[in-house]
C-alpha positions in Angstrom: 19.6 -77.5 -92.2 18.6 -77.6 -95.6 20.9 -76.5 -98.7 19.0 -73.6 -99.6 19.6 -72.5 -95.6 23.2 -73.3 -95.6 23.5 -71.4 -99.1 21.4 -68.4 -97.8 23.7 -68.1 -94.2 26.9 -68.4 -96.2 25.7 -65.5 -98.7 24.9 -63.3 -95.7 28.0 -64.2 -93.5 30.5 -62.6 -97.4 27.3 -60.2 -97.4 28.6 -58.7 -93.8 32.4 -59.3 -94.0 34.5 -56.8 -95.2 35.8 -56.4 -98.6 39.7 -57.2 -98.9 41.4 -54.2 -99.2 42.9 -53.8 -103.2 46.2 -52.4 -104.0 47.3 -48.6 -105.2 46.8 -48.7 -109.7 48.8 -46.5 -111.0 48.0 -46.1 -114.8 50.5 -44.8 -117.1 48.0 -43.0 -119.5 49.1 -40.5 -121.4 52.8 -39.1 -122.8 52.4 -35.4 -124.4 55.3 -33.7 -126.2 55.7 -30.2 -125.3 58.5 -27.9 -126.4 61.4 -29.3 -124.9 59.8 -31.6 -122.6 57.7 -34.7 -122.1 54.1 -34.3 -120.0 53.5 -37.9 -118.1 50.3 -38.5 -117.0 49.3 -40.5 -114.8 46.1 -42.2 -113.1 46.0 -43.4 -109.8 43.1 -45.4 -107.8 43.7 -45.8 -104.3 41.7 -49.2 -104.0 43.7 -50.6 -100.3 40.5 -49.3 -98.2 42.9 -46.5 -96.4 43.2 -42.4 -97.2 46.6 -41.8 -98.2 48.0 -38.4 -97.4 51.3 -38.8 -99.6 52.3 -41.0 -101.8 55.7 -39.8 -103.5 57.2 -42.9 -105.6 61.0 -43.4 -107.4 61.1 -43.6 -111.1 63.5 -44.2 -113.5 63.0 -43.4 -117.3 64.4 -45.6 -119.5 65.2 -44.5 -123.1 64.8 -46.6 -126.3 68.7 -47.8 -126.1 67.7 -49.1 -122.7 70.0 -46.3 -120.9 68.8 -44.3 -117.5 67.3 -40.9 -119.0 66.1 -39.8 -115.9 66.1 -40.9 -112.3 62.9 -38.6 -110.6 60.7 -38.3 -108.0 56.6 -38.5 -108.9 54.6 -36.8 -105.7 51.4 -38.2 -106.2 49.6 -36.0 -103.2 46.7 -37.1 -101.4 45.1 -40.5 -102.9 41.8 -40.6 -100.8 40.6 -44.5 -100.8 38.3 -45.8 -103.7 38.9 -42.9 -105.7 40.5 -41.8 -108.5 43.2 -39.2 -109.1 44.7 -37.4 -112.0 48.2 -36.5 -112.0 50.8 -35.2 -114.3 55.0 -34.5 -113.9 56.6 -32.5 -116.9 59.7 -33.8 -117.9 62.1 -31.6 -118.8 64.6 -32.6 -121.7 63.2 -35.4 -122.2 61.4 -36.5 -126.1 58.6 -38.4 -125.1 58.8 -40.8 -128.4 62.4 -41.6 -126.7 60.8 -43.0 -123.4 60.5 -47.1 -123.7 60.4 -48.4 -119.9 59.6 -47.0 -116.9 60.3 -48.5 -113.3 58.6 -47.9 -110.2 62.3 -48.2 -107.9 60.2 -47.8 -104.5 58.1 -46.0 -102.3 60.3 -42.7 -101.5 57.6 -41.8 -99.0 53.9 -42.3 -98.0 52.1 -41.5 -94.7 50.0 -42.9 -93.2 52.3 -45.5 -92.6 50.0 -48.8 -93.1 49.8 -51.7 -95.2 49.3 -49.5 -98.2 52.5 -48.5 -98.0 54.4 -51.8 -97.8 51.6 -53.8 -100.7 53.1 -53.9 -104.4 51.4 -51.1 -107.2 48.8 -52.8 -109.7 50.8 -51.2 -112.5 49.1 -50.3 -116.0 49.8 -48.3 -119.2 47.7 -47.0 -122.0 50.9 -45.9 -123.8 53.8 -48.1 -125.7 55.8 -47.9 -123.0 56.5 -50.6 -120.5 56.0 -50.6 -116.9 57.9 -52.2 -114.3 58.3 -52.4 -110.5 
């Protein structure tokens, strides 16, 4: 067998194999001030190859002096796979220029039940406020 035949059958054996499955992002883009309240917005991209029904995670909001401002809950809905979703949580009482950390305490719930819902997040932000899981 020749190189260029060796080359050529191992391109088409990774042409046919599956592509590994990715993990849930979940993009911290946006914080806007409202009255008496902070809109987070969020962007999710279901990249593990599997539909998700539900997908409610456990937050806590850190403020600037690094004390708990909020302890919620952030139903993302329905993440179908390889596509992106939109999502925003109003926060009442809470200044969004006040907000410094936020961290992902766990998966509250999530169905299917699958390897989706035991992988880590790919966590990003677009905002000055730090992400953690």
């Amino acid at each position: 067998m020749t190189l260029l035949s060796r080359c050529l059958t191992l391109a088409l054996i990774l042409a046919a194999s599956p592509a590994t499955a990715g993990p849930i992002r979940l993009e911290l883009n946006a914080l806007q001030p409202q009255d008496d309240a902070c809109q987070i917005v969020f962007v999710a991209q279901n990249d593990s190859g599997a539909d998700l029904d539900r997908l409610v995670l456990e937050a806590v909001l850190f403020d600037t002096a690094g004390q708990v401002a909020a302890l919620t809950l952030f139903d993302l809905q329905n993440l179908p796979a390889a596509r992106m979703r939109v999502r925003s949580f109003r926060m009442a009482g809470l200044a969004c220029d006040r907000i410094a950390r936020l961290l992902v305490n766990g998966i509250d719930s999530c169905a299917p039940e699958g390897p989706a819902c035991a992988a880590p997040l790919a966590l990003e932000t677009r905002v000055p406020v730090e992400m953690l899981q």
